[in-house]
MILOMAR-781599 format. One record per residue (C-alpha): residue in one letter; residue number from 1; x, y, z. Coordinates in Angstrom, 1 decimal, decimal comma. Example, Ala and Ser with C-alpha at 12.3 -4.5 7.8 and 13.67 -1.06 7.14 Angstrom:
   code   pos       px       py       pz
      a     1     12,3     -4,5      7,8
      s     2     13,7     -1,1      7,1
//
This chain:
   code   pos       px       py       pz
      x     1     19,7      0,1     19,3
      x     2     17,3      2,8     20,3
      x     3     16,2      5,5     17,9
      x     4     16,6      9,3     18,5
      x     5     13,6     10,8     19,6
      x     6     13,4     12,6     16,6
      x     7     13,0      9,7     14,7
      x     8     10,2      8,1     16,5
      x     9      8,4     11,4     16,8
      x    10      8,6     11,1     12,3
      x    11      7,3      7,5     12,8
      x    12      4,5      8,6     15,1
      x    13      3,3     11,1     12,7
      x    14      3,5      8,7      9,7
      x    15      1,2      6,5     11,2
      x    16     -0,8      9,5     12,5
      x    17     -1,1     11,0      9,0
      x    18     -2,3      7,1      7,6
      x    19     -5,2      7,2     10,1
      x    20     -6,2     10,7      9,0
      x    21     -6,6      9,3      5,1
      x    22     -8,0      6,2      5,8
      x    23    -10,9      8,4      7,7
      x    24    -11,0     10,5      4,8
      x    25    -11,9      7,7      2,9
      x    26    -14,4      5,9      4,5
      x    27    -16,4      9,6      4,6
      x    28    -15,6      9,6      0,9
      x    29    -17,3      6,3      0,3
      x    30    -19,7      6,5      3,3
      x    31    -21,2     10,0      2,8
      x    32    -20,3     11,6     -0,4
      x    33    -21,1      8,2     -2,4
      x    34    -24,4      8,0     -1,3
      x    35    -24,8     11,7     -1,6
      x    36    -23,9     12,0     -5,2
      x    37    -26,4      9,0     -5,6
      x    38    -29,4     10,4     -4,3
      x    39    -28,8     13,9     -6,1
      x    40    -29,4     11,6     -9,3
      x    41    -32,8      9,5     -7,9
      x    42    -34,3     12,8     -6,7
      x    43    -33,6     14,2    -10,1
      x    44    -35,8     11,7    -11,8
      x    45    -38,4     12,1     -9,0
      x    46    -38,9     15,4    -10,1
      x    47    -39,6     13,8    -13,4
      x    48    -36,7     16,0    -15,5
      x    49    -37,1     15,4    -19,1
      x    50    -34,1     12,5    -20,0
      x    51    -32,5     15,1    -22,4
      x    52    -31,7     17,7    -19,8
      x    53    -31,3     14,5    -17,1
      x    54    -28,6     13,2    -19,4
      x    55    -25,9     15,6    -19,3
      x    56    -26,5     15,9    -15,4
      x    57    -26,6     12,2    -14,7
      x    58    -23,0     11,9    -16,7
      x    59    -21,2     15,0    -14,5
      x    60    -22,5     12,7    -11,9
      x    61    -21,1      9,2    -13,1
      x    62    -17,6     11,3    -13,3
      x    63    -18,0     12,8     -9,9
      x    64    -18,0      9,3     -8,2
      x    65    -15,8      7,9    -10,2
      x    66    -13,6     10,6     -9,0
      x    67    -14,7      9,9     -5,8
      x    68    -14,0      5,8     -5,9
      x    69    -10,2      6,7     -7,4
      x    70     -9,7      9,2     -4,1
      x    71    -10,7      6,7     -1,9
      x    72     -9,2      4,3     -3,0
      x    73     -5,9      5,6     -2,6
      x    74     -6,3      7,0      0,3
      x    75     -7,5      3,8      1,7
      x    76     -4,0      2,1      2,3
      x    77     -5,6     -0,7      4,5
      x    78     -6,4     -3,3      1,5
      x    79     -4,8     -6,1      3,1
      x    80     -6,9     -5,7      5,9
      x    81    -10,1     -5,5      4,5
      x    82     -9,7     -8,0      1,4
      x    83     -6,4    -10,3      2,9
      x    84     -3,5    -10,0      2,4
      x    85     -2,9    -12,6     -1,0
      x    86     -5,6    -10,4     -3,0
      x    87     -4,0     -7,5     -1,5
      x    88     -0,5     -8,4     -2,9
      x    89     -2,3    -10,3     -5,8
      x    90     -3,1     -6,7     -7,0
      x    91      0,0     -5,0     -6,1
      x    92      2,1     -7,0     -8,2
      x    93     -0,4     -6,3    -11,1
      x    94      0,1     -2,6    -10,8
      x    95      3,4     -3,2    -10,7
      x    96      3,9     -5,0    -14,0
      x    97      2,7     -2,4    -16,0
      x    98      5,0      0,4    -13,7
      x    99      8,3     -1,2    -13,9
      x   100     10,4     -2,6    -16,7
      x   101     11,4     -5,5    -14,6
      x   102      9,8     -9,0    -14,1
      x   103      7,3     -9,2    -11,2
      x   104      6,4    -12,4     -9,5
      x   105      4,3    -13,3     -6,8
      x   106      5,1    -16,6     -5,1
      x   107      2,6    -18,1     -2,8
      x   108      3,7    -20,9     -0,5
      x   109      1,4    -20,6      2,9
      x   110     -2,6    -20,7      3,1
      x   111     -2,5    -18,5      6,8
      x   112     -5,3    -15,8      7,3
      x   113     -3,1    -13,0      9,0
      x   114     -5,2    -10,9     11,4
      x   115     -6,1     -7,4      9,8
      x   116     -3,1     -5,0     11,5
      x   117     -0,5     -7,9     10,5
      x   118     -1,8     -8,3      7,1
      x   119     -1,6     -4,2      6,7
      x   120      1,8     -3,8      7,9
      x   121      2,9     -6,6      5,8
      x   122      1,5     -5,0      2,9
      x   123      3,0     -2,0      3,5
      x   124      6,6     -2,9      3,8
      x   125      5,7     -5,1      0,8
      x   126      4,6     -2,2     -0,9
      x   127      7,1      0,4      0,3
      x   128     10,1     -2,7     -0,5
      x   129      8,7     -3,2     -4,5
      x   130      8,6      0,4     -5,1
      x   131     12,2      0,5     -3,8
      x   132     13,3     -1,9     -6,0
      x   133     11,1     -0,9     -9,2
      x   134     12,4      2,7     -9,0
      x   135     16,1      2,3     -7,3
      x   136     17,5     -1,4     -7,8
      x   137     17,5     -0,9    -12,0
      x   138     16,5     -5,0    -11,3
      x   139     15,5     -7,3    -14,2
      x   140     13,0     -9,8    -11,7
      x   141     11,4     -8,9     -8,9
      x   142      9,8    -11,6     -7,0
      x   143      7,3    -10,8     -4,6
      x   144      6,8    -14,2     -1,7
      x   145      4,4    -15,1      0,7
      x   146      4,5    -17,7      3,1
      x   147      2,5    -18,6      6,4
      x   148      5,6    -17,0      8,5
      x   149      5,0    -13,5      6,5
      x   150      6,1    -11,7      3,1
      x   151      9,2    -11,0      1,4
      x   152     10,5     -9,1     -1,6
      x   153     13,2     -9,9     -3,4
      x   154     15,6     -8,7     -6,9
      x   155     18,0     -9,3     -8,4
      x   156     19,2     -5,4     -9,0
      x   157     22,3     -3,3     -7,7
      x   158     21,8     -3,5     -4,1
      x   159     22,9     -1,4     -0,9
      x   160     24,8     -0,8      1,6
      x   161     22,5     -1,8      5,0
      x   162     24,4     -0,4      7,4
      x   163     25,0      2,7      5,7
      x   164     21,0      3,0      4,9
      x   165     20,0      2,5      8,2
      x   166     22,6      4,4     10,5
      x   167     21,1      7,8     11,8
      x   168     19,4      9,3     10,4
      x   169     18,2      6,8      8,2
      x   170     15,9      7,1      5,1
      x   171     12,4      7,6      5,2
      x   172     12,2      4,2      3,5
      x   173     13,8      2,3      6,5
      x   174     11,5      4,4      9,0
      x   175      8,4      3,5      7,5
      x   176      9,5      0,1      7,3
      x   177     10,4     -0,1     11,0
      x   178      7,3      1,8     12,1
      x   179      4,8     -0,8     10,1
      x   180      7,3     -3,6     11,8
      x   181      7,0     -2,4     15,0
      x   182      3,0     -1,2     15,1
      x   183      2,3     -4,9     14,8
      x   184      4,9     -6,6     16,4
      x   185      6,7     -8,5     13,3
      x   186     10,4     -8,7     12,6
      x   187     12,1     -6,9     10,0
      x   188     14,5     -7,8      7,5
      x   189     16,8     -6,1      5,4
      x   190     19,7     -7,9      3,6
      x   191     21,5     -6,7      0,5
      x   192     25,2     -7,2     -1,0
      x   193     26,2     -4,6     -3,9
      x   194     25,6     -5,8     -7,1
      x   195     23,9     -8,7     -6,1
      x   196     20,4     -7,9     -5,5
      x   197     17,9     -7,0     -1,7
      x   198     15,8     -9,4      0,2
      x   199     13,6     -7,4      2,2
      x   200     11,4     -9,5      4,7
      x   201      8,3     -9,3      7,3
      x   202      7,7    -11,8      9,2
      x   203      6,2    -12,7     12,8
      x   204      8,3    -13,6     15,3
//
């Protein structure tokens, strides 16, 4: 079924709006880093005694720390640049200490995805756990990934599908559908009230 155009037009801009932070990012890591950096070596070229260096050289240390937590968040393309096991490898680790539930990552398959598969896998993996950590009030979440793709699953209330995705659907389901469809994968959403969500990406 074909979506309004007022829904693609809220897809385009999601995507439009991830490519605007990921460029903030690389600047942040690119230009400011090495910035902040040098502002501390041409310090102790001027040969500042280490007392009044100190306190400097420590607002500095903060300032790219700063920097490396901005970045990193607005870098959303981890699967990508590291693959996309590490990438979920560390998603589910944030993710035990965020939800009261179980969290599991099962790993079946050896494939190397290519860098826009791996980061719209990741981000329906991502967008799929968060669902389920904050909305399915699940006690195990298990997170899978095979060579055919990624999915999430729990064992929480569950949802209506139908009802979620008729028009105009959650932002959830968009998001979803956009990362599905910007790299050609198949999406999968399967859930029975009061018996927990599967949500899968695969490629077809």
């Amino acid at each position: 079924m074909d979506r309004p155009g007022g829904i693609d037009k809220l897809a385009a801009l999601l995507l439009e709006s991830e490519s605007r932070a990921t460029e903030v990012a690389r600047l942040l890591h690119d230009e400011v880093g090495p910035t902040l950096s040098g502002v501390g070596f041409h310090l102790q070229a001027l040969g500042v005694p280490a007392e009044q260096l100190r306190p400097i050289q420590e607002y500095l240390d903060q300032a790219m720390e700063h920097m490396r937590t901005a970045s990193g968040k607005l870098q959303s393309n981890v699967a990508g640049r590291s693959g996309l096991r590490l990438a979920l490898e560390l998603l589910v680790e944030r993710a035990r200490g965020l939800a009261p539930a179980s969290v599991t990552l099962r790993v079946s398959g050896t494939k190397r995805f290519p860098a826009p598969v791996a980061h719209a896998m990741y981000q329906v993996a991502e967008l799929a756990l968060q669902n389920a950590r904050g909305h399915a009030e699940a006690s195990e979440i298990v997170v899978a990934l095979a060579d055919e793709g990624v999915e999430v699953r729990d064992n929480g209330v569950g949802f209506d599908v139908p009802k979620t995705r008729a028009y105009p659907p959650g932002a959830g389901i968009v998001r979803m559908e956009t990362y599905a469809g910007s790299a050609n994968l198949h999406l999968r959403l399967a859930s029975t009230p009061g018996k927990g969500t599967i949500v899968g990406i695969k490629t077809i």
